[in-house]
C-alpha positions as CSV (number, residue, x, y, z in Angstrom):
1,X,128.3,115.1,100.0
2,X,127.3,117.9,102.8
3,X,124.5,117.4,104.9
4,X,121.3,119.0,103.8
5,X,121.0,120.6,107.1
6,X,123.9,121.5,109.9
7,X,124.3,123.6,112.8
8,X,126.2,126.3,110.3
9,X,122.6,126.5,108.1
10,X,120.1,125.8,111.0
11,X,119.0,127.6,113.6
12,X,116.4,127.4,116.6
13,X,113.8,129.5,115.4
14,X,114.1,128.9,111.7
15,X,110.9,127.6,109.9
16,X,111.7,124.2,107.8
17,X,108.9,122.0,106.2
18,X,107.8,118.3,106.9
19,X,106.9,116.3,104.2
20,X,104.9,113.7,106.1
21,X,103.8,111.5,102.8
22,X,101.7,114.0,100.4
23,X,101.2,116.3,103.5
24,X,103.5,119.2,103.5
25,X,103.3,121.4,107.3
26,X,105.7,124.4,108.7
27,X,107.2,123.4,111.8
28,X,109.3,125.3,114.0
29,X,113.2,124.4,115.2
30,X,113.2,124.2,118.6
31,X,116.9,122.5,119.2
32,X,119.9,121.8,117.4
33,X,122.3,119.2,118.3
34,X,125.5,117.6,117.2
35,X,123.5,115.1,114.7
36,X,119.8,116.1,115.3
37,X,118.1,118.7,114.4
38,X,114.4,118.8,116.9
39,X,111.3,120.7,115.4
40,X,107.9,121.0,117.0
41,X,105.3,118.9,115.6
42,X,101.8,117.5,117.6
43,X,103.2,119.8,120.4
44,X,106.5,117.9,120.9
45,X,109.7,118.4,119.6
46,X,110.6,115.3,117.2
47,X,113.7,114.8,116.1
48,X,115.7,114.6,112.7
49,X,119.1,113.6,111.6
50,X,120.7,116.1,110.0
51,X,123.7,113.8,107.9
52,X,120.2,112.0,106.3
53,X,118.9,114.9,104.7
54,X,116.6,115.7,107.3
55,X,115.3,112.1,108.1
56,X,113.2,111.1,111.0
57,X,115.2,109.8,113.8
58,X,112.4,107.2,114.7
59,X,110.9,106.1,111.5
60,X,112.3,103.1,109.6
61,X,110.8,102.7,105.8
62,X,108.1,105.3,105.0
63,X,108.6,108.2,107.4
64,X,108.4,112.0,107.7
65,X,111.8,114.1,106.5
66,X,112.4,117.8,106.8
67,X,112.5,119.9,103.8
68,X,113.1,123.8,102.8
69,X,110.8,126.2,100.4
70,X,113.7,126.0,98.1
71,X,113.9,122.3,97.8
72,X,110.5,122.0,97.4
73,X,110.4,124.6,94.5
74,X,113.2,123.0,92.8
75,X,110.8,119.6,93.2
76,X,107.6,120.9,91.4
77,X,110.0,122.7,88.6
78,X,111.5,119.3,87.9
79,X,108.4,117.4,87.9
80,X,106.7,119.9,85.5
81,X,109.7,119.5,83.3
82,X,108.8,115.7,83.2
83,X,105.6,116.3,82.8
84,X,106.6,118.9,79.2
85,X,109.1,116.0,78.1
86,X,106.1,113.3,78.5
87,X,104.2,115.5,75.6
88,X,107.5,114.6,73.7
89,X,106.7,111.1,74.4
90,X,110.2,110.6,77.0
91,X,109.3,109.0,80.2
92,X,111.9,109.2,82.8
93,X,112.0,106.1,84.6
94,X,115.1,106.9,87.4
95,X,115.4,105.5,91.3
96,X,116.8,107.6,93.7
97,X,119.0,109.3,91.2
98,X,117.2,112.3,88.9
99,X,119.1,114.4,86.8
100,X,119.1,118.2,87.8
101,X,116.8,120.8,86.8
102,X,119.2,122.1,84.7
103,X,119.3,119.1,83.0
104,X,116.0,118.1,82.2
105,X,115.6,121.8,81.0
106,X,118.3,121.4,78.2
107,X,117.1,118.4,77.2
108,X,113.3,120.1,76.7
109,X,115.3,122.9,75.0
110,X,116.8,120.2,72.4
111,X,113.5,119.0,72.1
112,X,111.7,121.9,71.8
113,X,114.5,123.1,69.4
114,X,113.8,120.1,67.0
115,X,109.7,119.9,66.9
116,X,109.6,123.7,65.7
């Protein structure tokens, strides 16, 4: 699996998000290293490893982890497709493996397909 973030896709400059429990804040890059990428946040740079998908190099359990718009889009789209299948009367009950999008919308379609 490629790593969320890397020094081909991140730059100093770029502006990421941190998801910091329900809290989502711009920060800023401000250094990227061979494993960490550093972003400015309470007017320090705090770091993130880049092969974890962006998780906070200091914080074991619940922590802060770097995100993008995109990611975050893709996030709301899924859970508003879970939220159209509930109405269908399917709960999805999965750990830390969801099926795509892309999935979840065919199998709305199939189920959208049927009830009309």
């Amino acid at each position: 699996m490629a790593a969320l973030f890397s020094k081909e896709n991140v730059k100093v400059g770029d502006t990421l998000l941190l998801r910091d429990g329900p809290k989502l804040d711009e920060v800023t890059v401000v250094k990227v290293g061979r494993t960490l990428v550093h972003v400015r946040k309470y007017g320090r740079p705090m770091p993130f490893r880049m092969s974890d998908g962006g998780l906070n190099e200091r914080m074991f359990g619940y922590g802060m982890w770097l995100t993008t718009p995109e990611i975050e889009a893709e996030r709301e789209r899924a859970a508003a497709l879970e939220d159209r299948l509930k109405e269908f009367g399917i709960a999805l009950r999965f750990g830390y493996s969801k099926p795509s999008t892309a999935k979840l919308e065919a199998l709305l379609k199939v189920m959208e397909s049927e009830d009309g």
